[in-house]
MIDOLUM-387227 format. One record per residue (C-alpha): residue in one letter; chain; residue number from 1; x, y, z. Coordinates in nm, 2 decimals. Example, Ala and Ser with C-alpha at 12.3 -4.5 7.8 and 13.67 -1.06 7.14 Angstrom:
BEGIN
- aa	ch	i	east	north	up
- A	A	1	1.23	-0.45	0.78
- S	A	2	1.37	-0.11	0.71
end
This chain:
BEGIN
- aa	ch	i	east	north	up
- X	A	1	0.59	0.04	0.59
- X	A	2	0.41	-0.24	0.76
- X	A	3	0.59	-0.19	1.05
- X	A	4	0.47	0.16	1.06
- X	A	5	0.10	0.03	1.00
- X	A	6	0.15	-0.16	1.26
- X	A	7	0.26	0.12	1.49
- X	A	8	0.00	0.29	1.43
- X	A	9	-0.27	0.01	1.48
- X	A	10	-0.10	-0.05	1.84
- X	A	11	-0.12	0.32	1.92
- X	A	12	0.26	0.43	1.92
- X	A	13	0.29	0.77	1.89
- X	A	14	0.59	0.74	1.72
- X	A	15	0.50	0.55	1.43
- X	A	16	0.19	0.82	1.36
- X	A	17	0.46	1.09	1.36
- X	A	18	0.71	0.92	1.08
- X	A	19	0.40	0.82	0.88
- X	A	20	0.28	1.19	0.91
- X	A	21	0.59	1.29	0.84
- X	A	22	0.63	1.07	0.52
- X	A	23	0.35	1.28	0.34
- X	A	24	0.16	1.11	0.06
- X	A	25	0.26	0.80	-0.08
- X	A	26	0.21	0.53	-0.31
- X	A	27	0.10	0.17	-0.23
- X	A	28	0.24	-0.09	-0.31
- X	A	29	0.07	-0.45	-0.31
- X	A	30	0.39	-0.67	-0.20
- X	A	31	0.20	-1.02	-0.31
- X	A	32	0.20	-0.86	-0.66
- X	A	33	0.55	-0.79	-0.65
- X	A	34	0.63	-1.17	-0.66
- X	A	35	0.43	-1.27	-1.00
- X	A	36	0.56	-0.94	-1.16
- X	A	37	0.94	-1.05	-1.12
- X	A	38	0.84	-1.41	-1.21
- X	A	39	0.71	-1.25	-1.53
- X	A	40	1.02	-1.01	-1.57
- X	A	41	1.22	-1.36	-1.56
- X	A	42	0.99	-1.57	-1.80
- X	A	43	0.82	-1.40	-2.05
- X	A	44	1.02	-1.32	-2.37
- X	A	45	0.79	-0.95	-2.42
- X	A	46	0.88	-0.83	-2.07
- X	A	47	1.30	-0.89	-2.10
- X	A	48	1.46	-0.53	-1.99
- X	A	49	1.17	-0.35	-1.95
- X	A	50	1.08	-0.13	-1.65
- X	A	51	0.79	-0.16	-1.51
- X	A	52	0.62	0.06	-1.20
- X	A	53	0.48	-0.13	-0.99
- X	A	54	0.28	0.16	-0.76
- X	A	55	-0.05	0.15	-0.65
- X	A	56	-0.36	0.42	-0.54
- X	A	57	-0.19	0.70	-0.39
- X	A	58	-0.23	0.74	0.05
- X	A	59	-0.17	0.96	0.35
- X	A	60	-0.16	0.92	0.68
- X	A	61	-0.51	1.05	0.68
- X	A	62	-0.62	0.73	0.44
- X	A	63	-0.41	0.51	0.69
- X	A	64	-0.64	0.57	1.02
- X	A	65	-0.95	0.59	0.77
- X	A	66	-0.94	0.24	0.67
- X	A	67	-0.82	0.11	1.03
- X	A	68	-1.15	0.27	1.16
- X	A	69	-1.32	0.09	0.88
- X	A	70	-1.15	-0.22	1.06
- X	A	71	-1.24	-0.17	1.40
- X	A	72	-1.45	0.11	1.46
- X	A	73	-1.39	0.08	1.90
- X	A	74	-0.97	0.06	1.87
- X	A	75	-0.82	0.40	2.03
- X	A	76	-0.61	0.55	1.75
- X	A	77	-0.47	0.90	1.69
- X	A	78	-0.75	1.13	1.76
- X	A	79	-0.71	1.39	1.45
- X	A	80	-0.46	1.37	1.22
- X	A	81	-0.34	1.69	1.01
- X	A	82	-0.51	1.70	0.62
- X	A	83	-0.30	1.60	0.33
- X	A	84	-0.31	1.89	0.09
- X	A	85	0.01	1.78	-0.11
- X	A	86	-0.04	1.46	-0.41
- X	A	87	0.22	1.31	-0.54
- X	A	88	0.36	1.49	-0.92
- X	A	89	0.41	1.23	-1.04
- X	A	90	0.12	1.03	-1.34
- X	A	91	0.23	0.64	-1.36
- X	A	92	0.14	0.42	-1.64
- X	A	93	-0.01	0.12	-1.44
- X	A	94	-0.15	-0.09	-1.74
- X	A	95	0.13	-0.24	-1.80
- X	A	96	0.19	-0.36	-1.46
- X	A	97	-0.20	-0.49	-1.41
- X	A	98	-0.12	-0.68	-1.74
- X	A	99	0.10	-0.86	-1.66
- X	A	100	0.00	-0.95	-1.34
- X	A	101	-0.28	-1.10	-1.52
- X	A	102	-0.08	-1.30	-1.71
- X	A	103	0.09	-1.46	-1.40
- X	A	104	-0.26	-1.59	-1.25
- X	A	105	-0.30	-1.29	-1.01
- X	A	106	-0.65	-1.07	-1.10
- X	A	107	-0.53	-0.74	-0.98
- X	A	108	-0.30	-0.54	-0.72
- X	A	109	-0.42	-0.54	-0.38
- X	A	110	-0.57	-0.24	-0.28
- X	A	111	-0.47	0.01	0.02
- X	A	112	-0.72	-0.10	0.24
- X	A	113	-0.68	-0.51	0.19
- X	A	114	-0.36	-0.48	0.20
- X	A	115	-0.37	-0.26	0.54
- X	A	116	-0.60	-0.53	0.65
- X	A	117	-0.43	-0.86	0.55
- X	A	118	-0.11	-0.65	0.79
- X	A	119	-0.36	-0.55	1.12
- X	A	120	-0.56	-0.87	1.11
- X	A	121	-0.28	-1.10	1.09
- X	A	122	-0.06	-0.92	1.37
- X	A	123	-0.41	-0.94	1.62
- X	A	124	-0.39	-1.24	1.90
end
């Protein structure tokens, strides 16, 4: 996905059309996946369990929203089509903010940090 973010913060057309094409998704902070398999590997209460490690649900739409937010003069897609469609699916996230906790980390990284933390660090 960050390759496709960061497609779409340069302006290619072609990473716009895959992420459009993608639908809605659900985010996923990457530096929270790190403590949460630390924890799957040291702590006795966690041993087989599965645990769903998703984030605040996103579109395309979201995407350019918070990369305006960024840098309100970069040229990006003009319009972008609306999302209607959410994902079916409800997902216990306690569990996963728990024990993320646990491990020294407060809380997932939201959408637009994480977007961020991808677009700033990719800019000369």
């Amino acid at each position: 996905m960050n390759g496709l973010l960061l497609g779409t913060w340069r302006g290619e057309a072609e990473a716009g059309t895959v992420m459009q094409a993608l639908g809605v998704q659900c985010h996923i902070d990457l530096e929270g996946l790190g403590p949460l398999h630390l924890a799957a590997l040291v702590l006795g209460d966690v041993q087989g369990e599965r645990i769903a490690a998703l984030g605040e649900e996103f579109s395309y739409v979201d995407v350019l929203g918070v990369m305006r937010k960024i840098d309100p003069e970069r040229k990006l897609s003009e319009k972008a089509p609306s999302v209607a469609a959410a994902v079916a699916a409800t997902v216990e996230r306690g569990r996963y903010k728990e024990l993320l906790v646990r491990m020294g980390k407060e809380e997932p990284a939201g959408l637009e940090e994480s977007i961020q933390k991808v677009v700033v660090s990719s800019s000369p």
